[in-house]
C-alpha positions in Angstrom: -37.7 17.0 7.9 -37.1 13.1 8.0 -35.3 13.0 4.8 -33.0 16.2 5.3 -32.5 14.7 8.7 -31.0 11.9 6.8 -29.4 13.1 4.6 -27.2 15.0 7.2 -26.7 12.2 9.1 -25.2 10.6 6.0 -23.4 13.1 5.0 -21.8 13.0 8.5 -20.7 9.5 8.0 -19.3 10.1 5.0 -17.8 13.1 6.6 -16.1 11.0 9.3 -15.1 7.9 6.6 -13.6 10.4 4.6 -11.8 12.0 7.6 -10.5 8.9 8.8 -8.9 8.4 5.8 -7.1 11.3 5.4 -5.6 11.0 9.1 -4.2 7.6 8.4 -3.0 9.2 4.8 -1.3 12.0 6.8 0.6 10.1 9.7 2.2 7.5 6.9 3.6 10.3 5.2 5.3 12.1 8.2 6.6 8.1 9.0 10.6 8.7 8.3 10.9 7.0 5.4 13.8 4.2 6.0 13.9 1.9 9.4 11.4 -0.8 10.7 10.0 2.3 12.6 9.7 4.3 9.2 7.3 4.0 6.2 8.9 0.5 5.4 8.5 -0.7 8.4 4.9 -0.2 8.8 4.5 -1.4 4.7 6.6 -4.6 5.8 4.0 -5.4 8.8 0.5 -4.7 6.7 1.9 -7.1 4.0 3.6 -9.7 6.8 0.3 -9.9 8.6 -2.4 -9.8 6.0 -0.3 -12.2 4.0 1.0 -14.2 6.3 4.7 -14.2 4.8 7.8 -13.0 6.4 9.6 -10.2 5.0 13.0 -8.6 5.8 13.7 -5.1 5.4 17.0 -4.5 3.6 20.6 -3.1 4.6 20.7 0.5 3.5 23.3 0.7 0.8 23.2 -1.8 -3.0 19.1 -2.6 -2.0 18.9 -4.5 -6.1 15.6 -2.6 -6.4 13.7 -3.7 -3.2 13.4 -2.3 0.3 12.5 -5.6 1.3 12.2 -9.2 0.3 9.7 -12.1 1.3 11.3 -15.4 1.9 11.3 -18.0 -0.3 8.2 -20.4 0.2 7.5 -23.4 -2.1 4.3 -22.7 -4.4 4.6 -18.4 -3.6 6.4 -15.9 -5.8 9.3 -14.7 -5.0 8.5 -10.9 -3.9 10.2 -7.6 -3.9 8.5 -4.2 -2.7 10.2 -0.7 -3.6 8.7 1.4 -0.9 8.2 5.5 -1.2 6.9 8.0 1.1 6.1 10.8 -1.2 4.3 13.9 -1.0 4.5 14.6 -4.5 4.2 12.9 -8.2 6.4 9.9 -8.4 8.8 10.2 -11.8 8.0 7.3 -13.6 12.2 7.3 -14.4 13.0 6.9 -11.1 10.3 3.6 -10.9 11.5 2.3 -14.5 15.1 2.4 -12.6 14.4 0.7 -9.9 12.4 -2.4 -11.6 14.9 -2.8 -14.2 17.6 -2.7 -11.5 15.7 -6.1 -9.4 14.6 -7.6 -12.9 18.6 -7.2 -13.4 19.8 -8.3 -9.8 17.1 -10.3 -8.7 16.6 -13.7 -11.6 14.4 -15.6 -9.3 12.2 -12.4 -8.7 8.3 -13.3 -9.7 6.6 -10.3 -8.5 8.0 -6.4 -8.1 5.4 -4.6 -6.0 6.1 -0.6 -5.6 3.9 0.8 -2.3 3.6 4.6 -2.1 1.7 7.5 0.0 0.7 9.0 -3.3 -1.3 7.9 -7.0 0.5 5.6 -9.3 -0.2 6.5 -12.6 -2.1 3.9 -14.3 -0.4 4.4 -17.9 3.0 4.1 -15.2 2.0 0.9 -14.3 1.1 -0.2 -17.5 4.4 0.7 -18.9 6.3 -0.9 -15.8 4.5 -4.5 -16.5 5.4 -4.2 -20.2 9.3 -3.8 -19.0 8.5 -6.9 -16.8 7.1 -9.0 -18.5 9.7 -10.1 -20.5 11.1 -11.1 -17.4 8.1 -13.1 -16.2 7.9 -10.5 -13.6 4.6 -9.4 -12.8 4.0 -5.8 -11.0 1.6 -4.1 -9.0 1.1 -1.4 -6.7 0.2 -0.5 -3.1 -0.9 3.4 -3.4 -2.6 5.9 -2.3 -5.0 7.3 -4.6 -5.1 11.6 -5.9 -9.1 11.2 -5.3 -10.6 12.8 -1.5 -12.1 9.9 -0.1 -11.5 7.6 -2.4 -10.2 4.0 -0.8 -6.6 2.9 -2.2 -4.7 -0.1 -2.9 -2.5 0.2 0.9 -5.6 2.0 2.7 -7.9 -1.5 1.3 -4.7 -3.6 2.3 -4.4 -1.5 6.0 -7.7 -2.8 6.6 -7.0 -6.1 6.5 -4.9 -5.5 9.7 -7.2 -3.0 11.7 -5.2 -3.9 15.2 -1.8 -3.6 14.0 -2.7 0.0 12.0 -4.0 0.9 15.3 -1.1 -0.1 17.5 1.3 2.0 14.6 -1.1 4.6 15.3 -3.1 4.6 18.7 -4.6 8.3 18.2 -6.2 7.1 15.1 -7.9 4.3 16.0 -11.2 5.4 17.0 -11.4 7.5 13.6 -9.8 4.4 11.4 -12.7 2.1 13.1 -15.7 4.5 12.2 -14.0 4.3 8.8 -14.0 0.5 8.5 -17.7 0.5 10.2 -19.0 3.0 7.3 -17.5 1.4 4.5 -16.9 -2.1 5.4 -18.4 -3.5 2.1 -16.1 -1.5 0.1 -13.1 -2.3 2.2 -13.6 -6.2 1.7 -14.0 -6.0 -1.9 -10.9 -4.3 -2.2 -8.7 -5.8 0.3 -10.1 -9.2 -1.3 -8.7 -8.3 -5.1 -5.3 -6.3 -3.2 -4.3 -9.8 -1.6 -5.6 -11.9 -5.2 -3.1 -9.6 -6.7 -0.3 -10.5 -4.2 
């Protein structure tokens, strides 16, 4: 009775974790998808906060590539992040596009960072670094992974932040926190490689 006991009580956690997840998940993507009260927006304060850099959305209109720009610090790479709020598959034309119009636009550029609310494919991002690198640009990703319950590049990155996710999202903090509590160890890990990689 003990051990099926537990093993509901665990499955309930997961339950929740899992659930907490896909709430977060579900409000970016109805986020309008321009604006500092859009999809950028929030993307520009999880990276502003957790890596303590200022970034400015761009003018709608010629964007080079990049929704938004860090500025220019001695010793830190000159960043870029394409932004997308997707419900479906991301062409991979449509990425190669964009990176070869900042690689273009952009010759100081160091590192091209795409964030998404779906799954960059892995062989995508493989392909996009081999365009880059020719450049010296490095790329990587902030997304959201295909798997239920798995814990993705932006959700690892988001809980870096815990208090500003939760002021974006008030009705969600009391499931985001019992996520974080669940799964803390897994969180660090990856929020600790997400920033490495930034």
């Amino acid at each position: 009775d003990r051990l099926r006991a537990g093993r509901r009580t665990g499955s309930a956690l997961m339950t929740a974790a899992v659930d907490g997840l896909k709430a977060l998940h579900d409000a970016l993507r109805q986020l309008p998808e321009t604006g500092d009260n859009g999809f950028e927006g929030f993307v520009r304060d999880v990276v502003r906060h957790a890596l303590g850099r200022h970034l400015r959305l761009l003018k709608s209109g010629p964007q080079h590539g990049g929704d938004m720009v860090a500025d220019s610090r001695a010793g830190l790479p000159d960043l870029v992040i394409e932004c997308k709020r997707y419900s479906g598959p991301l062409r991979f034309d449509s990425l190669q596009t964009k990176l070869q119009e900042a690689v273009r636009e952009r010759p100081d550029m160091d590192l091209w960072v795409i964030a998404a609310t779906v799954d960059i494919n892995r062989q995508d991002l493989e392909r996009l670094r081999k365009i880059a690198e020719g450049s010296s640009v490095a790329v990587e990703c902030l997304d959201w992974g295909a798997e239920r319950g798995s814990i993705s590049s932006l959700a690892a990155l988001c809980a870096k932040v815990p208090q500003l996710v939760e002021g974006w999202f008030p009705d969600l903090a009391a499931d985001f926190k019992t996520t974080l509590g669940e799964r803390q160890t897994e969180f660090e890990r990856l929020g600790a490689v997400g920033l490495a990689r930034l």
